[in-house]
SEVEXMAR-457111 format. One line per 3 residues: number of its first residue (from 0); their letters; for each residue x negated, y, z negated of N, C-alpha, C. Coordinates in nm, 2 decimals. Layout:
NUM> A> X,Y,Z,X,Y,Z,X,Y,Z; ...
This chain:
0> XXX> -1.93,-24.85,6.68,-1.82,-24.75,6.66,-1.83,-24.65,6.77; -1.69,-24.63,6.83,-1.69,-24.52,6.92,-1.59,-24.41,6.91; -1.58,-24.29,6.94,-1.44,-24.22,6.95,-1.47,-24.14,7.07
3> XXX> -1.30,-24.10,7.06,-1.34,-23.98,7.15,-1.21,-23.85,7.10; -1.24,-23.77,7.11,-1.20,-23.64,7.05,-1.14,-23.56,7.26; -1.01,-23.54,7.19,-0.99,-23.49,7.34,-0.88,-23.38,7.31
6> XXX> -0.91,-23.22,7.32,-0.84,-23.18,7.32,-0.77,-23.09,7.42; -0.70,-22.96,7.39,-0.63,-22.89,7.51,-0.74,-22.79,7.60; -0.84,-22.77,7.58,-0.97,-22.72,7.58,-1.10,-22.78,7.62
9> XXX> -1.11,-22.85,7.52,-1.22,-22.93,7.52,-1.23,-23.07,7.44; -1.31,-23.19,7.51,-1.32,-23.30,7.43,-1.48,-23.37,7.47; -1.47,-23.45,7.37,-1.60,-23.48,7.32,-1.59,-23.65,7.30
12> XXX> -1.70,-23.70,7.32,-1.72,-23.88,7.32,-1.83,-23.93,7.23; -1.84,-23.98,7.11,-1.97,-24.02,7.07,-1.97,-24.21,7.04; -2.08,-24.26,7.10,-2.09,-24.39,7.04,-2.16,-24.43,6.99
15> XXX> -2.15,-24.51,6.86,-2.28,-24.53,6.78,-2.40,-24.62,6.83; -2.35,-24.68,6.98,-2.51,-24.70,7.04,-2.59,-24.62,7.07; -2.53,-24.51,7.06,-2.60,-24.40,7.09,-2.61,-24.27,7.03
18> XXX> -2.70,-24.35,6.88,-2.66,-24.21,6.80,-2.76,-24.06,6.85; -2.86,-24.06,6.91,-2.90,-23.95,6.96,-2.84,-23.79,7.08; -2.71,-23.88,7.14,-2.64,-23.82,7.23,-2.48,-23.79,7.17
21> XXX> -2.44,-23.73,7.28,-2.29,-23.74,7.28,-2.26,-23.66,7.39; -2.11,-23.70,7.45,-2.09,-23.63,7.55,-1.98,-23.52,7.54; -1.98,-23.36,7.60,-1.94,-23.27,7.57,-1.83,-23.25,7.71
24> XXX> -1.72,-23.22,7.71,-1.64,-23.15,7.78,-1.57,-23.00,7.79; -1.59,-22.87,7.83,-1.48,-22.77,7.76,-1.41,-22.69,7.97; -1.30,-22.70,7.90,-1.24,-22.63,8.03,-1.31,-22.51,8.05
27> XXX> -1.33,-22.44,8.16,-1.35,-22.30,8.15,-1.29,-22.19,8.28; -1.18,-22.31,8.34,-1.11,-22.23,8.42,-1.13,-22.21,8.56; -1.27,-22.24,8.59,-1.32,-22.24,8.65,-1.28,-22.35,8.74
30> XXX> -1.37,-22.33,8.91,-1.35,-22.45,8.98,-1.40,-22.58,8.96; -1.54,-22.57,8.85,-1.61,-22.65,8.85,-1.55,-22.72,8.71; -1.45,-22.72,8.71,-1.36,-22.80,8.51,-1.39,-22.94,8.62
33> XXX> -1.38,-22.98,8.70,-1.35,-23.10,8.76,-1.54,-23.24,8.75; -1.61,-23.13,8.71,-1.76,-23.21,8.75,-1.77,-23.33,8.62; -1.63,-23.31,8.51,-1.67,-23.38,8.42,-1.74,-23.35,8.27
36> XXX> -1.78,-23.47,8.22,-1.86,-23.44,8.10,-2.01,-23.44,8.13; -2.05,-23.37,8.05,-2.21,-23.36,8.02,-2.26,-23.44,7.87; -2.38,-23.48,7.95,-2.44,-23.56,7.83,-2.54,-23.46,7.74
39> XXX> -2.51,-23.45,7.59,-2.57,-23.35,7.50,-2.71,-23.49,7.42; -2.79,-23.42,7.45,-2.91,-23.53,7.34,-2.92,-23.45,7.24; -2.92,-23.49,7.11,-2.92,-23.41,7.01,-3.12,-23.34,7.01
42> XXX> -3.11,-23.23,6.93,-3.21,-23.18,6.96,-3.25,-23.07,6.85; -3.38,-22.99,6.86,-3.39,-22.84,6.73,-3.24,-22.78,6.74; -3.20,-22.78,6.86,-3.09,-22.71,6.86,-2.98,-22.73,6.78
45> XXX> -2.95,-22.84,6.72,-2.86,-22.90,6.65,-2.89,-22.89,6.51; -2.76,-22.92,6.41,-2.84,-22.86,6.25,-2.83,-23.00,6.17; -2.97,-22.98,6.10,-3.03,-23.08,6.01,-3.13,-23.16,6.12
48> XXX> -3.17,-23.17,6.26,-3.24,-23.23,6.36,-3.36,-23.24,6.27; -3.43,-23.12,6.30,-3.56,-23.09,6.20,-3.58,-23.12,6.05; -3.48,-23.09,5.98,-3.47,-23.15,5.81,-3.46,-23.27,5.81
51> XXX> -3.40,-23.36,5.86,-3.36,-23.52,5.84,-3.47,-23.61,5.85; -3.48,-23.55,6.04,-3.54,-23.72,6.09,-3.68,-23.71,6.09; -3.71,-23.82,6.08,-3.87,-23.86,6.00,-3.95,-23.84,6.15
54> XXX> -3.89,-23.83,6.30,-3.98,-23.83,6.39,-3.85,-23.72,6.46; -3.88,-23.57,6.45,-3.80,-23.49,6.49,-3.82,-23.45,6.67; -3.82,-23.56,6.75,-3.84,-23.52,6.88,-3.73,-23.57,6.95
57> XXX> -3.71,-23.46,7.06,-3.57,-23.45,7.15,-3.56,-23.65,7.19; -3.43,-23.67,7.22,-3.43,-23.83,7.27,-3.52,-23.95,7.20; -3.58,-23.90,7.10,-3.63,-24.04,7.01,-3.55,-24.10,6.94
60> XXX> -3.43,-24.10,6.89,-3.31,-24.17,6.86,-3.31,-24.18,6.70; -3.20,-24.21,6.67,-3.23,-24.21,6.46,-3.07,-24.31,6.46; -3.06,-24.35,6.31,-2.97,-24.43,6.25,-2.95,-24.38,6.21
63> XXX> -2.79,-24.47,6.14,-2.72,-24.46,6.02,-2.81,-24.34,5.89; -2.88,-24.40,5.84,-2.94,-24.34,5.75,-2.96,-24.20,5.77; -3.04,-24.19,5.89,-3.04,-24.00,5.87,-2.94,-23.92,5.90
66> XXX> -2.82,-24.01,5.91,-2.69,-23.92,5.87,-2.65,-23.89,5.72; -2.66,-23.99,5.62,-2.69,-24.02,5.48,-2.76,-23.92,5.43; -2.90,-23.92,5.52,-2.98,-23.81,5.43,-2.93,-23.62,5.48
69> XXX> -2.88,-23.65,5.59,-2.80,-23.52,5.62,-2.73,-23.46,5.55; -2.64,-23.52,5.51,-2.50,-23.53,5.42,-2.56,-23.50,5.27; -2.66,-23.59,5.21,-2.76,-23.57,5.10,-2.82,-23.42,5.07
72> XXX> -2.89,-23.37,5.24,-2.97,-23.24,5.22,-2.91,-23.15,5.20; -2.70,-23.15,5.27,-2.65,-23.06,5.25,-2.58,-23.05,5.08; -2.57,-23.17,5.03,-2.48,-23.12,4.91,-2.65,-23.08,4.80
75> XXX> -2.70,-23.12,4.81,-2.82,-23.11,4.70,-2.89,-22.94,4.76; -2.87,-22.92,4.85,-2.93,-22.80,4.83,-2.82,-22.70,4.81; -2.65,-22.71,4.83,-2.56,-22.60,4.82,-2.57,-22.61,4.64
78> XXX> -2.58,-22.76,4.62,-2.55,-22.75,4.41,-2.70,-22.64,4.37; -2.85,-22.66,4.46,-2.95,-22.58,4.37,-2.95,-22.44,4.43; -2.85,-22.39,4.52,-2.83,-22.25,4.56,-2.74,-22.22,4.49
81> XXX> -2.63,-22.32,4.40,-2.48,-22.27,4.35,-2.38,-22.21,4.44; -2.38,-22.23,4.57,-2.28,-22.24,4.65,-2.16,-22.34,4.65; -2.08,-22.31,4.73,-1.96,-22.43,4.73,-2.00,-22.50,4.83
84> XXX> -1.97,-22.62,4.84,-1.98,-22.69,4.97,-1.87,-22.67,5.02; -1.89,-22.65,5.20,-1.78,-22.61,5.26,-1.77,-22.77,5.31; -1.60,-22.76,5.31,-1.54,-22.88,5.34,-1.57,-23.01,5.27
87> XXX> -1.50,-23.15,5.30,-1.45,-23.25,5.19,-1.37,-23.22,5.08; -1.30,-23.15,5.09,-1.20,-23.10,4.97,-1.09,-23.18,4.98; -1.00,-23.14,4.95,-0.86,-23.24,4.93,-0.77,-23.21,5.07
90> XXX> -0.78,-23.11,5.12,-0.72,-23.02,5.29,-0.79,-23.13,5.35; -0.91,-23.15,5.36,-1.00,-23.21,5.45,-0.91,-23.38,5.45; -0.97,-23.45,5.38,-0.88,-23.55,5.31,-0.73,-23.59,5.39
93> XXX> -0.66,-23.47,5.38,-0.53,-23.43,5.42,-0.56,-23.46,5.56; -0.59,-23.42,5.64,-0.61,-23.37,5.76,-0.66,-23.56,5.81; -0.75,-23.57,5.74,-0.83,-23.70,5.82,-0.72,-23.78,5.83
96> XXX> -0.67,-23.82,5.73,-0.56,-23.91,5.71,-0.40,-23.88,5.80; -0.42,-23.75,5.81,-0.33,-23.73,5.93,-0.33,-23.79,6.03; -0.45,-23.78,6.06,-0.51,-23.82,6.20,-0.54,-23.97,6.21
99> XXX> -0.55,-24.06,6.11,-0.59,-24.17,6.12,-0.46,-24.22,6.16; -0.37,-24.17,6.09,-0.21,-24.22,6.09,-0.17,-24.22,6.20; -0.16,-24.15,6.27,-0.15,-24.13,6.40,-0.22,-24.21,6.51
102> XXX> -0.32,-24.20,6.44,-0.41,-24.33,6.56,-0.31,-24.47,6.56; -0.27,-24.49,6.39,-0.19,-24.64,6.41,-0.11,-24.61,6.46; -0.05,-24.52,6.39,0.17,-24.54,6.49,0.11,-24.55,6.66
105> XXX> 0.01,-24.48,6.65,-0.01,-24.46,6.85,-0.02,-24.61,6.87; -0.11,-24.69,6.79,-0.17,-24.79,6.86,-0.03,-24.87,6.85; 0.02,-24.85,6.77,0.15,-24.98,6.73,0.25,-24.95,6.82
108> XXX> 0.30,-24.79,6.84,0.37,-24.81,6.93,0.35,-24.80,7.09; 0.23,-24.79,7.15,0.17,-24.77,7.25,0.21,-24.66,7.33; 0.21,-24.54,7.24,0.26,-24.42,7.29,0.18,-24.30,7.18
111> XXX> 0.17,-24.17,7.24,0.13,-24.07,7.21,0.19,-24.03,7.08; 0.13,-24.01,6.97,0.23,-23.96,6.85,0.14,-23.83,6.82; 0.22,-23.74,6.80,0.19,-23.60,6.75,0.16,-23.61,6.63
114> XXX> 0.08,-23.52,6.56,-0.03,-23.49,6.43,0.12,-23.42,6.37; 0.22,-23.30,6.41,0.30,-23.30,6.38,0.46,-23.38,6.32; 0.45,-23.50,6.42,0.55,-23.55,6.42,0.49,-23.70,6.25
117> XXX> 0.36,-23.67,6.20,0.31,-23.73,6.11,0.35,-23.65,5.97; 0.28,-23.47,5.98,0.29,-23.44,5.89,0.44,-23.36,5.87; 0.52,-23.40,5.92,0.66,-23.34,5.93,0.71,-23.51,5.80
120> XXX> 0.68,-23.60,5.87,0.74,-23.68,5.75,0.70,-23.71,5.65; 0.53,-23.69,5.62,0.48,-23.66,5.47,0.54,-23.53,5.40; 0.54,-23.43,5.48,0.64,-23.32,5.38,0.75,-23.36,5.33
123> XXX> 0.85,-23.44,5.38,0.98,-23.48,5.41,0.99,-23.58,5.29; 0.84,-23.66,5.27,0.87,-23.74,5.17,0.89,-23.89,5.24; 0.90,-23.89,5.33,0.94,-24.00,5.42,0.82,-24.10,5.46
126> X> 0.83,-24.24,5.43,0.72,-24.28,5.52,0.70,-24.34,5.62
């Protein structure tokens, strides 16, 4: 599984051969927007690094799973603090499925489709 996330600012690449990394892009206006992406290895600096993985060291690599137990540490400990979990709500939901939609019309009609030009026809009622 691969994506890439590309937006007016900044965009981003992750592939699941490589769940330890990902690659980071942000404009900054600067001369140097042109050098490209940089490669990010996940690290302490990143959240859940240290809670998750059973060998918490920079570039040692992790799976599927300690994404599971990420996901796990976050909702089990917002339910024993009595907080809300932020996001996965029904907006979230909304949103993903925007986006997925769009990935198909893009692929089907081999052109660019706007996230707009998606939720303009679910309001509409239209499909």
């Amino acid at each position: 599984m691969e994506f890439k996330l590309i937006g007016s600012t900044a965009s981003a690449t992750f592939d699941s051969e490589h769940m330890s990394e990902f690659e980071y892009f942000r404009v900054s206006g600067n001369d140097d927007d042109s050098t490209g992406f940089r490669r990010v290895t996940i690290s302490r600096a990143h959240p859940y690094f240290e809670d998750v993985l059973v060998t918490p060291y920079t570039g040692l690599g992790h799976g599927l799973v300690e994404t599971w137990v990420a996901q796990a540490y976050v909702f089990i400990g917002a339910v024993a603090r009595g907080v809300p979990i932020v996001g996965g709500g029904f907006e979230d939901g909304y949103a993903v499925d925007l986006v997925r939609e769009a990935v198909m019309l893009s692929a089907e009609r081999g052109t660019l489709v706007r996230i707009d030009e998606i939720s303009s026809k679910v309001e509409a009622g239209a499909k």
